[in-house]
FIRO-235375 format. One record per residue (C-alpha): chain; x, y negated, z negated; residue in one letter. Coordinates in steps of 0.25 Angstrom, whole numbers, plus 5000, padded with zeros to 4 digits. Example, Ala and Ser with C-alpha at 12.3 -4.5 7.8 and 13.67 -1.06 7.14 Angstrom:
% residues 2
{A; {5049; 5018; 4969}; A}
{A; {5055; 5004; 4971}; S}
% end
This chain:
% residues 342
{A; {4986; 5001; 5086}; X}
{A; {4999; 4997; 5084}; X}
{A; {5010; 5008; 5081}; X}
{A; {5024; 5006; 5073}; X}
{A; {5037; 5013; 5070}; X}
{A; {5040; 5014; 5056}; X}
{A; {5053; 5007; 5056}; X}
{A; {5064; 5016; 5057}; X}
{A; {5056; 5028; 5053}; X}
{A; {5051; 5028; 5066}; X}
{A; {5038; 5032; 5062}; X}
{A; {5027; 5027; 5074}; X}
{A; {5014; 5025; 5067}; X}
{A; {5002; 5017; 5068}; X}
{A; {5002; 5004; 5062}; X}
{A; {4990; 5008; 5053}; X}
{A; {4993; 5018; 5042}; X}
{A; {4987; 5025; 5030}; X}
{A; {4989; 5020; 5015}; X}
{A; {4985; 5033; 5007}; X}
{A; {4985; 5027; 4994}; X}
{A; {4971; 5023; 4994}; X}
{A; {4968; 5039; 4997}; X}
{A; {4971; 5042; 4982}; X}
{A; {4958; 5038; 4979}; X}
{A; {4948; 5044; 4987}; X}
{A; {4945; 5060; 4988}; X}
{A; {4955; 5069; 4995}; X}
{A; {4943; 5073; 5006}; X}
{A; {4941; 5059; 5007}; X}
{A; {4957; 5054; 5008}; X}
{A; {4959; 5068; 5019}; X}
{A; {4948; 5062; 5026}; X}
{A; {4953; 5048; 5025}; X}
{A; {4968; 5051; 5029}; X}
{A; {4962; 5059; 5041}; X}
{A; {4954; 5050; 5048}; X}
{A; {4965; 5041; 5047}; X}
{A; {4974; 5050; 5054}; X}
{A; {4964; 5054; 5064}; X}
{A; {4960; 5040; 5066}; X}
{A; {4975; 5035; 5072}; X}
{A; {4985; 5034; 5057}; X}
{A; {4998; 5043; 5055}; X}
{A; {5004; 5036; 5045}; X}
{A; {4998; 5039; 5030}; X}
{A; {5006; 5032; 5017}; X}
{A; {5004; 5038; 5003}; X}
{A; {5014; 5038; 4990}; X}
{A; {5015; 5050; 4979}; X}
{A; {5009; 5040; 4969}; X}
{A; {4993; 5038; 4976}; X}
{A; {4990; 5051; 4968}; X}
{A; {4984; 5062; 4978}; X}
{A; {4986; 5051; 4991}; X}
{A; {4996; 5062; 4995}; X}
{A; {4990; 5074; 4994}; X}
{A; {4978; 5069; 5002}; X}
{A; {4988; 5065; 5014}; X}
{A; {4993; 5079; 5011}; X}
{A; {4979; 5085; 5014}; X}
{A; {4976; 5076; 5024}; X}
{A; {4987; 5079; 5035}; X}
{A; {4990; 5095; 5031}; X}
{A; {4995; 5101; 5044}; X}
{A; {4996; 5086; 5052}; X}
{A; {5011; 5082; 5044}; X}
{A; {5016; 5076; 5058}; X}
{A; {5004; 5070; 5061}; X}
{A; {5006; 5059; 5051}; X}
{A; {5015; 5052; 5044}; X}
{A; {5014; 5053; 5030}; X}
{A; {5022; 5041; 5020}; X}
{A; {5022; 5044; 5004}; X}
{A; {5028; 5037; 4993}; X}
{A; {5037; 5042; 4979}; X}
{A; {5036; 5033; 4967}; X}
{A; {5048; 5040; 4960}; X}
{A; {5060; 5034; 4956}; X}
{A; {5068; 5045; 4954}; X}
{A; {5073; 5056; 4962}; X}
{A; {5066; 5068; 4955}; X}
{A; {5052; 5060; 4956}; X}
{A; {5054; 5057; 4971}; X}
{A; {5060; 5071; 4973}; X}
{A; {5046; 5075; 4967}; X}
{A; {5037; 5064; 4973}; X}
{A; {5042; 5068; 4988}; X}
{A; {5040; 5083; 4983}; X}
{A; {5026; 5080; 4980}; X}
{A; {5024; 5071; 4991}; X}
{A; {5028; 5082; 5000}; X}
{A; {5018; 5093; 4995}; X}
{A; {5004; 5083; 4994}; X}
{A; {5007; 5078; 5007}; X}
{A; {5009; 5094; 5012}; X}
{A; {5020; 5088; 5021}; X}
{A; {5037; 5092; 5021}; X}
{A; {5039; 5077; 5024}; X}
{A; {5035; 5063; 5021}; X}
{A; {5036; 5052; 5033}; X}
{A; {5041; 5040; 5025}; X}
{A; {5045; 5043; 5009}; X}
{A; {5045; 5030; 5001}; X}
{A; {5048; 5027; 4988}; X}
{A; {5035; 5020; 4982}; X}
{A; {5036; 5005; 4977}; X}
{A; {5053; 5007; 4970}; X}
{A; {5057; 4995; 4962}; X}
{A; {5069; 4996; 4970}; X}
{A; {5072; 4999; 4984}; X}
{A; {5080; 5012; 4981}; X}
{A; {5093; 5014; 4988}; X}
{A; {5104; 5025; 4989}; X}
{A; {5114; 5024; 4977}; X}
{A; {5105; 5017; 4969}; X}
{A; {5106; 5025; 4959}; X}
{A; {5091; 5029; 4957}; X}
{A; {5093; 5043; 4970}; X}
{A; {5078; 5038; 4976}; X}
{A; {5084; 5033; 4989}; X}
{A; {5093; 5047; 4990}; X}
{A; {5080; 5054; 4987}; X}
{A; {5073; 5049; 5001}; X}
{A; {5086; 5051; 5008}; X}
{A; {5086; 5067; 5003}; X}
{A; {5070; 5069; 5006}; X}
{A; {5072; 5063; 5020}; X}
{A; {5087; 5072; 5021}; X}
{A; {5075; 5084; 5017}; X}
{A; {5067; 5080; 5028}; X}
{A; {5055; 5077; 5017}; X}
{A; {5054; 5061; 5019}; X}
{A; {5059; 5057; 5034}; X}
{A; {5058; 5041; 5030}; X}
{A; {5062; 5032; 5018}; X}
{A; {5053; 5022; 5014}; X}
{A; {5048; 5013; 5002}; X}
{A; {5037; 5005; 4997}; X}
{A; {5038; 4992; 4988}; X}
{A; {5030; 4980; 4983}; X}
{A; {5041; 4971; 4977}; X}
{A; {5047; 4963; 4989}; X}
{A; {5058; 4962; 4985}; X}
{A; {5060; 4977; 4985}; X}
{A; {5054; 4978; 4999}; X}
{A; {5064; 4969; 5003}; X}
{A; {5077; 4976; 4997}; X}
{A; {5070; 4989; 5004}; X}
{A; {5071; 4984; 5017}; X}
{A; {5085; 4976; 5017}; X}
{A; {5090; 4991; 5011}; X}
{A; {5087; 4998; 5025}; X}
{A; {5086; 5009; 5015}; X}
{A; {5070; 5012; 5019}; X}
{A; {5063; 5016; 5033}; X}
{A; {5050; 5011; 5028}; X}
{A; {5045; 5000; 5016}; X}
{A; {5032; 4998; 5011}; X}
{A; {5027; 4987; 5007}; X}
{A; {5013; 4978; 5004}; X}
{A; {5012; 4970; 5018}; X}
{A; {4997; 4964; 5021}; X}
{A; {4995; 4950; 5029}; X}
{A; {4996; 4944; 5015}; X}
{A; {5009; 4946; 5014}; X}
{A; {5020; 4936; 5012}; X}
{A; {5031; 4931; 5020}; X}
{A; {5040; 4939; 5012}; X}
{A; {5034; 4951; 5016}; X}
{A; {5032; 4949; 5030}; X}
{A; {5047; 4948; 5030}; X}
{A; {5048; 4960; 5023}; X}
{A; {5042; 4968; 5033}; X}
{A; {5050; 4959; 5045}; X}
{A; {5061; 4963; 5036}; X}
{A; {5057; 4978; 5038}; X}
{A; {5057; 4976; 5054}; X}
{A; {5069; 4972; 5055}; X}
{A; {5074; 4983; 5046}; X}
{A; {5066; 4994; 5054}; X}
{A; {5059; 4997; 5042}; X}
{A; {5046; 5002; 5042}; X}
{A; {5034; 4993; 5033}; X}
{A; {5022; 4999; 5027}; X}
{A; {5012; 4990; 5025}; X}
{A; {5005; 4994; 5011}; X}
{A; {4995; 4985; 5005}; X}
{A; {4989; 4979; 5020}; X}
{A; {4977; 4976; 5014}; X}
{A; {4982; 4969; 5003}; X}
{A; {4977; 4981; 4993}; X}
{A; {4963; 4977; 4997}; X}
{A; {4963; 4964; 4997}; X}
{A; {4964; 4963; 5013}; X}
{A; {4951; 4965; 5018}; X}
{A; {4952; 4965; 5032}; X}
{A; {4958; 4978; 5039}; X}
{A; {4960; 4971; 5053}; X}
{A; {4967; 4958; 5047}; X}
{A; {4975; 4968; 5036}; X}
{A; {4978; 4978; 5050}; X}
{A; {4981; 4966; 5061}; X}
{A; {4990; 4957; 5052}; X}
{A; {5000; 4970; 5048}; X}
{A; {5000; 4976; 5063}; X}
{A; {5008; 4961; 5065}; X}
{A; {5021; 4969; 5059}; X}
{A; {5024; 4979; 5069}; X}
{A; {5033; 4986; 5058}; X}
{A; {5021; 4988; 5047}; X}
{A; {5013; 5000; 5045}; X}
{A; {5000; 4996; 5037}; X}
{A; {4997; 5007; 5026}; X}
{A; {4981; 5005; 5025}; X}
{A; {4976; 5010; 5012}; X}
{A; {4962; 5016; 5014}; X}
{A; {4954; 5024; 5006}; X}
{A; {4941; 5023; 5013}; X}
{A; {4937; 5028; 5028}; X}
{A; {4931; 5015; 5032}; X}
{A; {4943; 5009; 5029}; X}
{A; {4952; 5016; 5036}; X}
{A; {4943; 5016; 5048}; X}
{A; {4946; 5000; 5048}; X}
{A; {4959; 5004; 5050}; X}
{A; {4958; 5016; 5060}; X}
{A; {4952; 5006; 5068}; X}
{A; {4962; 4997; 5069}; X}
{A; {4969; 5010; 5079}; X}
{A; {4959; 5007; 5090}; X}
{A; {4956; 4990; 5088}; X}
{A; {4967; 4986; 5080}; X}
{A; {4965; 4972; 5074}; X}
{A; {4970; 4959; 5081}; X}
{A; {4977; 4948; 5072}; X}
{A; {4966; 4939; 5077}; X}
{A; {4963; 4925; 5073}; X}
{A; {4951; 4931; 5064}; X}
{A; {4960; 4941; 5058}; X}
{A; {4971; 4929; 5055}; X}
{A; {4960; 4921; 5048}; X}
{A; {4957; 4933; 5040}; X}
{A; {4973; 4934; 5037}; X}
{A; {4975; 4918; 5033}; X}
{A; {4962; 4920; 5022}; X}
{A; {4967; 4931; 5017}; X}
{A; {4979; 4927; 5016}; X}
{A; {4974; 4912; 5010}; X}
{A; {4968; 4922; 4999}; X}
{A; {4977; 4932; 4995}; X}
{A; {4991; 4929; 4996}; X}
{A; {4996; 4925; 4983}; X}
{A; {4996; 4931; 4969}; X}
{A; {4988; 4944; 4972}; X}
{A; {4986; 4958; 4967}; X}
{A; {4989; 4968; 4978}; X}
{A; {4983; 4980; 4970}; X}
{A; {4993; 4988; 4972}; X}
{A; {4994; 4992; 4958}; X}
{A; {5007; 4992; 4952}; X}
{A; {5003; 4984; 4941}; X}
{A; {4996; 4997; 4937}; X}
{A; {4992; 5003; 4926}; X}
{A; {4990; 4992; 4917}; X}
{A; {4990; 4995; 4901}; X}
{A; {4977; 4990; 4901}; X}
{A; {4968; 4996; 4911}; X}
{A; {4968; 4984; 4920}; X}
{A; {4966; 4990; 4934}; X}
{A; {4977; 4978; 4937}; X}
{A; {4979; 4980; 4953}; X}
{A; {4961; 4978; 4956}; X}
{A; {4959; 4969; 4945}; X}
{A; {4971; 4959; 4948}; X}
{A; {4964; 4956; 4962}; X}
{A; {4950; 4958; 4959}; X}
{A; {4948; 4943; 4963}; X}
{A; {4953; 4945; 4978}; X}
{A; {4944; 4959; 4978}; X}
{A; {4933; 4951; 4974}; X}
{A; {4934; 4943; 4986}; X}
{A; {4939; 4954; 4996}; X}
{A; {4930; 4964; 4996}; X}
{A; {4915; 4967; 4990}; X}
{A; {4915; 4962; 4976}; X}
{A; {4905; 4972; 4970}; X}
{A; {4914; 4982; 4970}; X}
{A; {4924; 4973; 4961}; X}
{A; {4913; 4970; 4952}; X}
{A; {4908; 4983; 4946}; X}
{A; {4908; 4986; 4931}; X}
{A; {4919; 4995; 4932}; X}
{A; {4928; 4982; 4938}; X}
{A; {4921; 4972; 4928}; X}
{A; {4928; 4982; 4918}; X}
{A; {4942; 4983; 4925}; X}
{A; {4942; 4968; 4926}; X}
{A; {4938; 4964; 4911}; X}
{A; {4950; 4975; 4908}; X}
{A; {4959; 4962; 4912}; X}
{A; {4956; 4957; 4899}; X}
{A; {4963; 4967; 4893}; X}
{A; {4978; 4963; 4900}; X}
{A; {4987; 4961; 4889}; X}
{A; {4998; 4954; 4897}; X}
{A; {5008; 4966; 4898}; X}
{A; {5013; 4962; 4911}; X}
{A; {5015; 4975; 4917}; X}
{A; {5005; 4973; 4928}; X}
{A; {5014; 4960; 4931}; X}
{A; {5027; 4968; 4929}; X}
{A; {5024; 4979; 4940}; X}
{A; {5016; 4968; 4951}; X}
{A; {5024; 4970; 4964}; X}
{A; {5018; 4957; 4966}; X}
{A; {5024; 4949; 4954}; X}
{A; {5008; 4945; 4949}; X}
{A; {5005; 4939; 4936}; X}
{A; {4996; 4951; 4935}; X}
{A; {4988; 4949; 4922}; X}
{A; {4986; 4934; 4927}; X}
{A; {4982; 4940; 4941}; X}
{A; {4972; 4949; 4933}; X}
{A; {4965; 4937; 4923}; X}
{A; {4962; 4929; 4935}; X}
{A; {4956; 4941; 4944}; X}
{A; {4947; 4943; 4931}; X}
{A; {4944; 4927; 4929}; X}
{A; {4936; 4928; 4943}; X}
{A; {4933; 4943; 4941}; X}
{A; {4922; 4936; 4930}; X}
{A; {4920; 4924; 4939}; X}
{A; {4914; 4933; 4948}; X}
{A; {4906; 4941; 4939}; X}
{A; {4900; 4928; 4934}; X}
{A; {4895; 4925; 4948}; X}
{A; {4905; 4912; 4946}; X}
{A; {4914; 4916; 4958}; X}
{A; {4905; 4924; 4970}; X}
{A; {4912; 4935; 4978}; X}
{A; {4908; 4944; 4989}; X}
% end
């Protein structure tokens, strides 16, 4: 198992970490459990923001008494010093902790800077002066953001959306992050889903030696795949590569990441599953796209009245409502029995 320093953080942790969003959905005996295992099994680092609901408070419960054992990243939404002030106050007591590891400001439409007139970047440089963050980072899903972030020097840590379907802009964003020494978190490895293999997902990121990967997992089978990786990690082999270059073949382009921004729609339409429920389809047992209660979601299409917010708010620039018709068009083809899936 390969192990990395965080940049200029100097943090030393496996390249193999924990994404805690995915926690928010499952019970707080099951997500103990599940942070747990992971630690007992070889993780340290654990990433979780104040807006995946009680994510925190289950870290929180889950490492009581073993603060130094792990390192612990959260995320503040706010955008003004009072709400980050509270945020980080929050964050402190569900986590049941004095201080966070890395302190980032979650998904900013700007990259905040001292003496821009907004007090959010003054904000990290008190709470790390109290001792209550000891690094400063940032998450993004606009580029060109991520770009002005890493050319400020302003940050010791960027997260960003970072799979083997990423584009040549991208790769140089985290090349860029090298040569800063800036530490890149990988969110979204698997492609929010639509990567299905671990080993392909696990070999192609440990190529960047600056790249933490932030699995998302919700389910102990899944994060065994990755525990396992500590022991027999996976080798960029010439199956692997082929599994890479199909992937690759089929998904790069115009795609719905799910990561949800889009959301909520006026409307009801469940906007980040529906948008991709073509790719679902094909990546993973259709039967349980196919249920009555996803028959209904997918007919609530019909009811997009072209406000454009979804379009408005895409990280990804996507002609969202388009994206969603399309996704319905085969949705029915393959009820029909027209087009045949797994």
């Amino acid at each position: 198992m390969a192990r990395i320093t965080l940049g200029s953080t100097g943090i030393f942790t496996e390249q193999n970490a924990f994404g805690a969003l995915p926690i928010q959905r499952i019970s707080t005996d099951d997500a103990v459990k599940l942070l747990r295992r992971a630690y007992d099994g070889g993780m340290t680092f654990f990433d979780t923001a104040r807006a995946y609901s009680d994510s925190e408070e289950k870290l929180g419960i889950a490492f009581e008494g073993m603060r130094e054992k792990v390192i612990i990243a959260t995320k503040t939404g706010a955008s003004t010093p009072e709400a980050f002030r509270r945020d980080l106050e929050q964050s402190l007591r569900l986590l049941k902790t004095d201080y966070i590891d890395i302190y980032q400001f979650h998904f900013p439409k700007q990259c905040y800077r001292p003496g821009d007139g907004t007090g959010m970047y003054e904000c990290m440089l008190e709470a790390k002066a109290q001792g209550k963050i000891r690094h400063i980072g940032i998450t993004n899903h606009l580029i060109g953001i991520a770009e002005e972030i890493v050319e400020s020097g302003l940050y010791e840590t960027l997260q960003f959306p970072f799979s083997y379907l990423s584009d040549e802009r991208e790769i140089r964003l985290v090349e860029g992050c090298a040569k800063a020494n800036m530490g890149f978190i990988a969110m979204k490895a698997l492609a929010g889903g639509l990567i299905t293999n671990s080993a392909a997902a696990y070999a192609a990121i440990a190529q960047y030696p600056n790249v933490l990967p932030i699995w998302g997992v919700q389910r102990e089978h899944e994060l065994e795949e990755f525990l396992g990786y500590f022991e027999h990690p996976p080798v960029l082999d010439d199956e692997l590569k082929a599994v890479i270059e199909n992937d690759r073949r089929e998904l790069v382009g115009d795609f719905c990441r799910g990561c949800g921004y889009c959301m909520p729609c006026p409307q009801g339409i469940v906007i980040n599953q529906c948008a991709r429920i073509s790719l679902m389809l094909r990546r993973a047992p259709s039967q349980g796209w196919l249920t009555e209660e996803w028959q209904r979601n997918m007919e609530q299409i019909e009811n997009c009245i072209n406000c454009g917010q979804c379009s408005a708010k895409c990280p990804y620039s996507l002609d969202t409502p388009s994206l969603l018709r399309k996704n319905l068009d085969d949705y029915r083809r393959v009820l029909s029995g027209e087009v045949s899936v797994k």
